[in-house]
C-alpha positions as CSV (number, residue, x, y, z in Angstrom):
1,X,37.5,21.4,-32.7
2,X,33.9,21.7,-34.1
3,X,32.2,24.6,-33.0
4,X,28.9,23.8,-30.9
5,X,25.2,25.5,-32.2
6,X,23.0,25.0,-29.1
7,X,24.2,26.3,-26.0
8,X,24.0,24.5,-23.0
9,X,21.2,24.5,-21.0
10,X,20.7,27.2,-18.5
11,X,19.4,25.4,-15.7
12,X,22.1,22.9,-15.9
13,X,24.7,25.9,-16.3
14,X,23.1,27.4,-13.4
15,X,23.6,24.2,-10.8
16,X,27.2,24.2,-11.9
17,X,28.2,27.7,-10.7
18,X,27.1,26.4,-7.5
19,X,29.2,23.5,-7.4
20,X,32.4,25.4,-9.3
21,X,33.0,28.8,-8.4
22,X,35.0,29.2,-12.1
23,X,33.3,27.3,-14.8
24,X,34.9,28.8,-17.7
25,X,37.4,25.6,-18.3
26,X,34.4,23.3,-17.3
27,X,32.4,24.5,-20.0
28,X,35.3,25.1,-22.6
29,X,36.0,21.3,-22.1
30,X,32.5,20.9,-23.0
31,X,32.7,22.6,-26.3
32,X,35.5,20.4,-27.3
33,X,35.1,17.2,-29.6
34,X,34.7,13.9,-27.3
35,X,37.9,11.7,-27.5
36,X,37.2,8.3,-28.7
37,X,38.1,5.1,-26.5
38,X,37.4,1.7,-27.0
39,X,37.9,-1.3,-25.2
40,X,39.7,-4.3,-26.5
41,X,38.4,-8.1,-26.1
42,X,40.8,-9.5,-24.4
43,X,40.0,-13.8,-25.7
44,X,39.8,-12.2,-29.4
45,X,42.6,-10.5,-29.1
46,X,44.7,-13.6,-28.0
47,X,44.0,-14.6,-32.4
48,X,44.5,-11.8,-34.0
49,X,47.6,-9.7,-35.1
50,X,46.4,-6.4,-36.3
51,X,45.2,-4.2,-33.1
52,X,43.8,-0.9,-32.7
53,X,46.9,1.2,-31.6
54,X,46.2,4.0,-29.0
55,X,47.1,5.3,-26.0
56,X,46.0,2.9,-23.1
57,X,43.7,4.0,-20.3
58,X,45.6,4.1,-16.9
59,X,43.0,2.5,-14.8
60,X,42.0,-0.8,-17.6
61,X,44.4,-2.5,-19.6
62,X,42.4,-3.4,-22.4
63,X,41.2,0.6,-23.0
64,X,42.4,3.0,-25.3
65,X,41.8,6.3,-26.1
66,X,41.9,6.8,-30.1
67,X,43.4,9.4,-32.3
68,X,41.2,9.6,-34.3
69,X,37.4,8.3,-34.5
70,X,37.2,5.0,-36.8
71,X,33.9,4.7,-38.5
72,X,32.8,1.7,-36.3
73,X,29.6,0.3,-39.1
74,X,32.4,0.3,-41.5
75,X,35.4,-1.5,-39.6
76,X,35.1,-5.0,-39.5
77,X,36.9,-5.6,-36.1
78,X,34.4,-4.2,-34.5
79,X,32.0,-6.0,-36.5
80,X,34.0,-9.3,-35.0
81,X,33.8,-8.1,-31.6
82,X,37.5,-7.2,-31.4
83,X,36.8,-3.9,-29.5
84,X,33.4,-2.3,-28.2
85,X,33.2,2.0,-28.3
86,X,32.8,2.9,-24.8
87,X,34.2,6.1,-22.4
88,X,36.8,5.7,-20.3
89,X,35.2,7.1,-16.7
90,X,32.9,3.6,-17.9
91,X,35.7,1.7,-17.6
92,X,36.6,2.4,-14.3
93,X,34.2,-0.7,-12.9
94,X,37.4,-3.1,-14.2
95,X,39.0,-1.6,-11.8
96,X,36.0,-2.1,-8.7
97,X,35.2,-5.2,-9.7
98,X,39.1,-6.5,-9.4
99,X,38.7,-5.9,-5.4
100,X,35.5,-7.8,-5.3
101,X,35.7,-12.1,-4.9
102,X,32.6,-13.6,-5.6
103,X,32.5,-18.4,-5.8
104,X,32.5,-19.6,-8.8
105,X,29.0,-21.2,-8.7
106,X,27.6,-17.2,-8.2
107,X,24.8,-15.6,-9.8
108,X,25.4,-12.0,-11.1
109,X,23.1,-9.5,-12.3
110,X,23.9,-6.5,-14.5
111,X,20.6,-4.6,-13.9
112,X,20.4,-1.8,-16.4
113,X,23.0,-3.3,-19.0
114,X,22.1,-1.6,-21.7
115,X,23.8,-0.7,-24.4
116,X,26.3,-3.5,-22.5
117,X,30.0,-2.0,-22.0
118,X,29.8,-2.7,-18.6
119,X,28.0,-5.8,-18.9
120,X,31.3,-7.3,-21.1
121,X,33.2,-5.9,-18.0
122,X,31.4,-7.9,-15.5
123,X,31.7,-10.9,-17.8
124,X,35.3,-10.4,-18.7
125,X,36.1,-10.6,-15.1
126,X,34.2,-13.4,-13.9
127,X,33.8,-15.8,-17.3
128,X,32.7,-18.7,-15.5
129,X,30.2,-17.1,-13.4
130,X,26.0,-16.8,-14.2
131,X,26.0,-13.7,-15.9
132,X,22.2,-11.8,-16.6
133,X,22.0,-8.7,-18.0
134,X,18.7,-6.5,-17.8
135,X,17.8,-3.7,-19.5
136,X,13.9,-2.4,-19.1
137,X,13.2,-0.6,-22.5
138,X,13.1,-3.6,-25.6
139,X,14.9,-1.7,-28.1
140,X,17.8,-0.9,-25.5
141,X,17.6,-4.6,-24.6
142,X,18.0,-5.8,-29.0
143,X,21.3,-3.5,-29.1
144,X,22.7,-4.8,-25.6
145,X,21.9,-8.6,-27.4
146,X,23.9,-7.2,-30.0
147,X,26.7,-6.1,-28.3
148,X,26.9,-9.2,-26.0
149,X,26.7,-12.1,-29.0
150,X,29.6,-9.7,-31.2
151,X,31.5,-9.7,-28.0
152,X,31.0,-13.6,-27.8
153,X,30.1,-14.9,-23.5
154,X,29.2,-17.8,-22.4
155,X,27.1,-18.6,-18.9
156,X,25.3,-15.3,-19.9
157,X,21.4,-14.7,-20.3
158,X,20.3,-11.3,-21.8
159,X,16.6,-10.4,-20.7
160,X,14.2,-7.9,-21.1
161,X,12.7,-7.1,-17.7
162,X,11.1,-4.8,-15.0
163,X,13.5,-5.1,-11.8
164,X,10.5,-5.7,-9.6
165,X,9.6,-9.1,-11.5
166,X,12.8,-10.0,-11.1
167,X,12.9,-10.0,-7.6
168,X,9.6,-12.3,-7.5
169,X,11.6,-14.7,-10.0
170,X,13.3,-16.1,-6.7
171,X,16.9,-16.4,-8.4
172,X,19.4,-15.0,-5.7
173,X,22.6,-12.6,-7.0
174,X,26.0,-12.7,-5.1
175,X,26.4,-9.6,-7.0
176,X,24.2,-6.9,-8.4
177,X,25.5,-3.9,-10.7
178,X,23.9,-0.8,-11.0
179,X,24.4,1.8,-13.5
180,X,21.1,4.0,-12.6
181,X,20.1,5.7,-15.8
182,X,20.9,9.3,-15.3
183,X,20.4,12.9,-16.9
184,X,22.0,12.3,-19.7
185,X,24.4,15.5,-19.4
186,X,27.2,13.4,-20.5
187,X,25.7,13.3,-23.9
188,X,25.9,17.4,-24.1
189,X,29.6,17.3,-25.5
190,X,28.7,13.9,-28.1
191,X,25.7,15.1,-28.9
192,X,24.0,18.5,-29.7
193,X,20.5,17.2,-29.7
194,X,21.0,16.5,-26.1
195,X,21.1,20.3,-25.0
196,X,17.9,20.8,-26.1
């Protein structure tokens, strides 16, 4: 375990004691290195014999926690689209979106898609659907591009949009995912520049 400099913050410390009368484990968890999960392409997988080995995530097949932390920019299955790095509470929609029937002629939208975990989620469980994937800020949008053309969909359309033009574009959605952009407190155990 790697010992953290920057303490968290206090005001975020602060609205957790009133939410957790004992924090101590809370925050010990925190201190802790971040386990490493990925999530395996299912269609790639079909062609290949050498897979990631790990532990699989109880709610989505194709996840696995990691013992140890591959360096991703250097491992060509990634670079293939094999797997895509992404937490495990992420993917959690697989198991939402296996309760939901949509037609097979619908539209879906993935509004804020970046950087596009969730995004090869929706498009792993409907493949034959209309599939477009929004993300606001332009370099968000080039790495969520990324992600989706190493990942390899079809019937998919990546923009770069403001959600109130959309709504003008007249294009009607059977389904609209959401994943708000938040506080970014879930970076404060990846990433120490976060606390500050």
């Amino acid at each position: 375990m790697n010992e953290r400099n920057n303490s968290l913050p206090e005001d975020f410390l602060d609205r957790i004691r009133m939410q957790i009368t004992d924090i101590t484990e809370f925050v010990s968890e925190l201190e802790r290195d971040a386990p490493t999960f990925i999530r395996i392409n299912g269609e790639k997988a079909k062609r290949v014999t050498h897979l990631p080995v790990g532990e699989e995530v109880k709610w989505n097949k194709m996840g696995l926690k990691l013992k140890e932390r591959p360096r991703f920019n250097q491992d060509p299955l990634y670079h293939a689209g094999l797997y895509y790095p992404m937490e495990a509470s992420s993917m959690f929609l697989d198991h939402v979106l296996q309760q939901i029937s949509i037609s097979d002629s619908a539209n879906i939208l993935d509004l804020c898609a970046a950087p596009g975990g969730k995004t090869l989620i929706i498009k792993d469980r409907f493949p034959s659907q209309f599939l477009v994937s929004n993300e606001i800020e332009s370099k968000r949008a080039h790495i969520l591009k990324e992600n989706v053309i190493r990942w390899g969909t079809d019937e998919h359309l990546v923009i770069n949009s403001d959600a109130k033009k959309l709504s003008k574009a007249g294009t009607r959605y059977e389904l609209i995912v959401v994943d708000a952009p938040c506080s970014g407190e879930g970076l404060f155990r990846k990433d120490e520049r976060s606390r500050g």
